[in-house]
C-alpha atoms as one frame of an Amber mdcrd trajectory, in Angstrom:
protein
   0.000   0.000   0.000   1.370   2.947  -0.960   0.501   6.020   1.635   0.837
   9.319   0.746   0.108  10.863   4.442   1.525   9.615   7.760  -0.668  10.455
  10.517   0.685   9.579  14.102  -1.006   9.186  17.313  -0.720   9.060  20.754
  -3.176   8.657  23.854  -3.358  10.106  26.741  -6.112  10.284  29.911  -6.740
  12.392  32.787  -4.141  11.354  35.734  -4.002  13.152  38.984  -4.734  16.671
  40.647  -5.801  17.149  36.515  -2.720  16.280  34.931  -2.558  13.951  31.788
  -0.825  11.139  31.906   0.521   9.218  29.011  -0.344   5.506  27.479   0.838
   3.179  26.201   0.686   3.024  22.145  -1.039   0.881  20.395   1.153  -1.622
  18.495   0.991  -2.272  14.672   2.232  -4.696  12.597   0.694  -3.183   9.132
  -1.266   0.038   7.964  -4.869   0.302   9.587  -8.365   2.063   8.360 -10.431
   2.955  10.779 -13.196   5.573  11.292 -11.967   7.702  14.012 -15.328   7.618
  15.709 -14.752   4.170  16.439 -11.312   4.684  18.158 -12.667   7.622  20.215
 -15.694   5.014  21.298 -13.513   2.729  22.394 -10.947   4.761  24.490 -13.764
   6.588  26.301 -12.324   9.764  27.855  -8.816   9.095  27.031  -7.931  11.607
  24.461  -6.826  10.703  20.926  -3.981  13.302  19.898  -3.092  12.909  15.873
  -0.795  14.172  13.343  -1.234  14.194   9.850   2.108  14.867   7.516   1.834
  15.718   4.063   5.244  16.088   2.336   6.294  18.399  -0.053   6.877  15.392
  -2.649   3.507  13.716  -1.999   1.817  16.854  -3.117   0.551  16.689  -6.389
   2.491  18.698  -9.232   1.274  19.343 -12.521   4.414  21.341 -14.483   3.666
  23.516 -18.222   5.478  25.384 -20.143   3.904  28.040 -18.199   3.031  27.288
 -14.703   3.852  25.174 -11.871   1.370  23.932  -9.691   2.039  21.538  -6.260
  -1.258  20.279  -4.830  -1.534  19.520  -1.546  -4.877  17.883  -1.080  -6.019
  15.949  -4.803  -9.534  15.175  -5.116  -8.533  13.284  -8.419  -6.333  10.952
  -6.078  -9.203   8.264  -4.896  -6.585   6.470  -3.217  -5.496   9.654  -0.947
  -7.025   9.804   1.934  -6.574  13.466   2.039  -8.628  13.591  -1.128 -11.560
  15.926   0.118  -8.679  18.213   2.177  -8.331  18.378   5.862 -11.831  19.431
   7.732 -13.372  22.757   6.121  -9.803  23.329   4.133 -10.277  21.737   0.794
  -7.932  23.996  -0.806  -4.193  24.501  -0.399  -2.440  25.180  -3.566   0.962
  26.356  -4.451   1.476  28.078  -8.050   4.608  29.701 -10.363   3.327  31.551
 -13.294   5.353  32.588 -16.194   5.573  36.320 -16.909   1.846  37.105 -18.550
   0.332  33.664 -17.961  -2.533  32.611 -15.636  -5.083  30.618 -14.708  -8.816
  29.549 -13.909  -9.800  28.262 -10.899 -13.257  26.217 -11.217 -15.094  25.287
  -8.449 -17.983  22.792  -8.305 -18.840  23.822  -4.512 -19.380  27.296  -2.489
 -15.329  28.373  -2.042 -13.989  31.167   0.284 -10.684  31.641  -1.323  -7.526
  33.213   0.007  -4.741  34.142  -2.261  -1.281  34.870  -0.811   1.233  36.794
  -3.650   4.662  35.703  -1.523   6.753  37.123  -5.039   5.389  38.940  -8.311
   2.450  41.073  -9.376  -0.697  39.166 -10.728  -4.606  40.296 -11.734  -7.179
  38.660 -10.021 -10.948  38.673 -11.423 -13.345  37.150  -9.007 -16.617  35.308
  -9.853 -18.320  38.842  -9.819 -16.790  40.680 -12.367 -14.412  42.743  -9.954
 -10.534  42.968 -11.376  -8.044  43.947  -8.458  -4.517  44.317  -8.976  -2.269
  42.208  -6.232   1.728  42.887  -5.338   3.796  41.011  -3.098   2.825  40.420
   0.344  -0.974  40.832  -0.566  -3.285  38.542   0.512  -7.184  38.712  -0.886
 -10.559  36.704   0.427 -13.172  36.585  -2.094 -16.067  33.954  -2.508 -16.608
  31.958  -5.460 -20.249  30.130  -6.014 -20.723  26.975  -6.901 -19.287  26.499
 -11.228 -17.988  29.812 -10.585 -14.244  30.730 -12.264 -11.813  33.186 -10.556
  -8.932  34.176 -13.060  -5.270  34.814 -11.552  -2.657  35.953 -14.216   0.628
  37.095 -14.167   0.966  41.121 -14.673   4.497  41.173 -15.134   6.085  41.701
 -18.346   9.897  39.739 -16.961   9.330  37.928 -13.427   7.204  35.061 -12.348
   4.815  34.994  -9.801   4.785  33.023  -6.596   1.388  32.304  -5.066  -0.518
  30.340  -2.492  -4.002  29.367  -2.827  -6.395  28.107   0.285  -9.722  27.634
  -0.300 -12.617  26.334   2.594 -16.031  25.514   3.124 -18.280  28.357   3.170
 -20.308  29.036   6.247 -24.616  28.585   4.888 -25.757  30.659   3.410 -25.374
  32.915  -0.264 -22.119  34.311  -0.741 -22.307  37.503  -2.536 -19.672  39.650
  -1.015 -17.476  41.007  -3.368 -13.269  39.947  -3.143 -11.125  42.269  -0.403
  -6.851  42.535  -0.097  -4.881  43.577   2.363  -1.217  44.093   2.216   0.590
  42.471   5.650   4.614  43.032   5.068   7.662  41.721   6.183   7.463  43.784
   9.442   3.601  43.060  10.095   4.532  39.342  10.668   8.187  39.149  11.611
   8.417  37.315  14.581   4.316  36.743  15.646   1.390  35.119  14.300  -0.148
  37.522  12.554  -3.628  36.849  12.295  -4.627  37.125   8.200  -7.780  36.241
   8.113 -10.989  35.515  10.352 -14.490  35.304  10.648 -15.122  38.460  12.161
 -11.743  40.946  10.547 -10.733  41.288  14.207  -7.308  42.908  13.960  -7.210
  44.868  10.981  -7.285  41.126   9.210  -9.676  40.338   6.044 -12.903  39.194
   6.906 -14.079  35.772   5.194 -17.272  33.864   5.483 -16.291  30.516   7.626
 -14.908  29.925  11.154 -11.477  29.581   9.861  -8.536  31.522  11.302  -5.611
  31.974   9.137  -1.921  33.167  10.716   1.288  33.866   9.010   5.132  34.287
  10.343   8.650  34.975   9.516  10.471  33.412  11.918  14.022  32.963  12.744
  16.370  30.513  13.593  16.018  28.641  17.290  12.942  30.938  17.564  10.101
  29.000  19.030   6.123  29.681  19.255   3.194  28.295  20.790  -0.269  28.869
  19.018  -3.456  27.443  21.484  -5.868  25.556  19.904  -9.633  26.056  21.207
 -10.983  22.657  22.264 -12.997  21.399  18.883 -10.328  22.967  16.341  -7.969
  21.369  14.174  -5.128  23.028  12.503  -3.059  22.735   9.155   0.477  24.122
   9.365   2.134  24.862   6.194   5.708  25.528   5.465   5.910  27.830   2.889
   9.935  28.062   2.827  12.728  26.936   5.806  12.699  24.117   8.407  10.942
  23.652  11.159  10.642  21.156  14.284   6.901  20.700  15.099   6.499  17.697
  18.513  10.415  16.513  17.326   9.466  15.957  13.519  11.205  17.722  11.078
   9.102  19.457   8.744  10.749  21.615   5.271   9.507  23.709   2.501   6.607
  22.542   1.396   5.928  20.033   3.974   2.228  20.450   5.356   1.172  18.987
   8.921  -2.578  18.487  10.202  -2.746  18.734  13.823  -6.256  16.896  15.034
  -7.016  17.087  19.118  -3.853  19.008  20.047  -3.914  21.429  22.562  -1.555
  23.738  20.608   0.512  24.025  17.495   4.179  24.490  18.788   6.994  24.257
  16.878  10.289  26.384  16.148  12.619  27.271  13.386  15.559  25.419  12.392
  16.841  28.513  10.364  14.945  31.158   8.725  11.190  30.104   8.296   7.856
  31.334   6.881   4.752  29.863   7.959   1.111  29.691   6.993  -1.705  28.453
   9.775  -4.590  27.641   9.391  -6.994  27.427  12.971  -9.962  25.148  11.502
 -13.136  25.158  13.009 -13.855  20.877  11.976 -11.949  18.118  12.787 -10.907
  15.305   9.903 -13.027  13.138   8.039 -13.530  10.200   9.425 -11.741   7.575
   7.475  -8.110   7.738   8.257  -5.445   5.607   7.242  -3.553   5.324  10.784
   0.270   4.362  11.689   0.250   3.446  15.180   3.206   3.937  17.242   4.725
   0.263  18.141   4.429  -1.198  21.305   3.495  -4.133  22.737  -0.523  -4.469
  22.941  -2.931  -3.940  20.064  -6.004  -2.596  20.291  -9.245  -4.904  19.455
 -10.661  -2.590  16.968  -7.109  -2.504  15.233  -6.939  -4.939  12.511  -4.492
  -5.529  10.197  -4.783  -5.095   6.287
């Protein structure tokens, strides 16, 4: 079987005066599939803590004479089981286009879509007709309907452009809003979680129609940070360039982690690192394909393949 995400996982249950305590993990012999409701059944109150790793090389990339795209969830891919993305973010795309090039983006659901312009200049025209201009260091939120296009192009005449595409779940109801930016800079994010996006455009951040909180940071080497996660919320982590350590795995550009159950996202910087996060307000589908820790007792519901 060939597996194109690792998630691990670790238990843990209440011990004394509050404080968690950790078990034992399960042992495996072979991959396992199991619904995660199941596993949280059977443990009861002990908490299941899980971490989903997407490598750069297991992302998807399509390569023209004109654009470069790396995937990181494939809905084509009926063998991934990160196929229909990671909660409410479906969308995490990573695009080069060639100077005066573009693309279309065509949904077949309701999209809130975030574009990041890390390098370059492009033209974005949303589902509604609008045309905005983005530079580098913009990021724009705009909504696409269901078989609605949004077209991205390259507005330089000599340099590519280097983008970053999320796109979630909208929250019910129509969207009809038409597409914001905001320009956050070097100095806006060196060093803290900046807070890009959220539901509400708390903090001078862009307001988009789901419960989805998005952070970015420059960080620097041996630097460390800690962001909470409410209890419900799940979290994607995204390395957009540099190394990082995130719970003693080593994560590099264009590795992607999914943190399901944590308390926190807490990692730090190896050397010079930028990072997208993404606070989610769903946990994971269901049907996981799980790597157990070894040890030496197996679970019942645990069954070999």
């Amino acid at each position: 079987m060939i597996v194109k995400s690792v998630i691990l996982i670790s238990f843990e249950k209440p011990g004394a005066k509050g404080f968690k305590t950790p078990l034992k993990p399960i042992a495996a012999m072979a991959y396992f599939l199991l619904p995660i409701t199941e596993i949280r059944h059977a443990l009861g109150s002990e908490r299941v803590k899980m971490i989903t790793i997407r490598k750069a090389e297991e992302r998807r990339h399509i390569e023209g004479k004109s654009q470069q795209t790396w995937m990181t969830f494939d809905s084509e891919n009926q063998t991934d089981p990160l196929k229909n993305g990671f909660g409410v973010l479906k969308i995490l795309n990573e695009e080069i286009l060639a100077p005066g090039t573009g693309f279309v983006l065509h949904t077949h659901k309701d999209m809130v879509i975030v574009t990041y312009v890390r390098e370059g200049m492009i033209v974005y025209k949303g589902p509604l007709g609008k045309i905005d201009i983005l530079e580098t260091k913009d990021f724009h939120a705009a909504n696409v309907a269901s078989d609605g296009k949004q077209y991205t192009f390259d507005a330089s005449p000599n340099e590519d452009a280097h983008i970053f595409q999320s796109g979630f779940t909208p929250r019910k109801g129509a969207l009809k809003k038409e597409g914001v930016k905001k320009l956050f800079t070097y100095a806006d994010r060196k060093g803290i979680l900046r807070l890009i996006a959220s539901p509400d455009g708390r903090n001078s951040s862009l307001a988009i129609e789901q419960d989805v909180q998005i952070y970015s940071t420059f960080i620097n080497k041996g630097n460390h940070m800690i962001h909470e996660l409410s209890p419900g919320r799940d979290a994607w982590l995204h390395v957009v360039k540099g190394h990082i350590l995130l719970n003693d795995l080593n994560l590099y550009t264009g590795d992607g982690a999914g943190l399901a159950m944590e308390l926190s996202a807490s990692f730090t910087a190896q050397e010079p690192t930028e990072i997208l996060l993404f606070d989610l307000c769903k946990p994971i589908p269901d049907e996981v394909i799980l790597i157990p820790s070894n040890g030496s007792t197996a679970h019942p519901l645990l069954k070999a393949v």
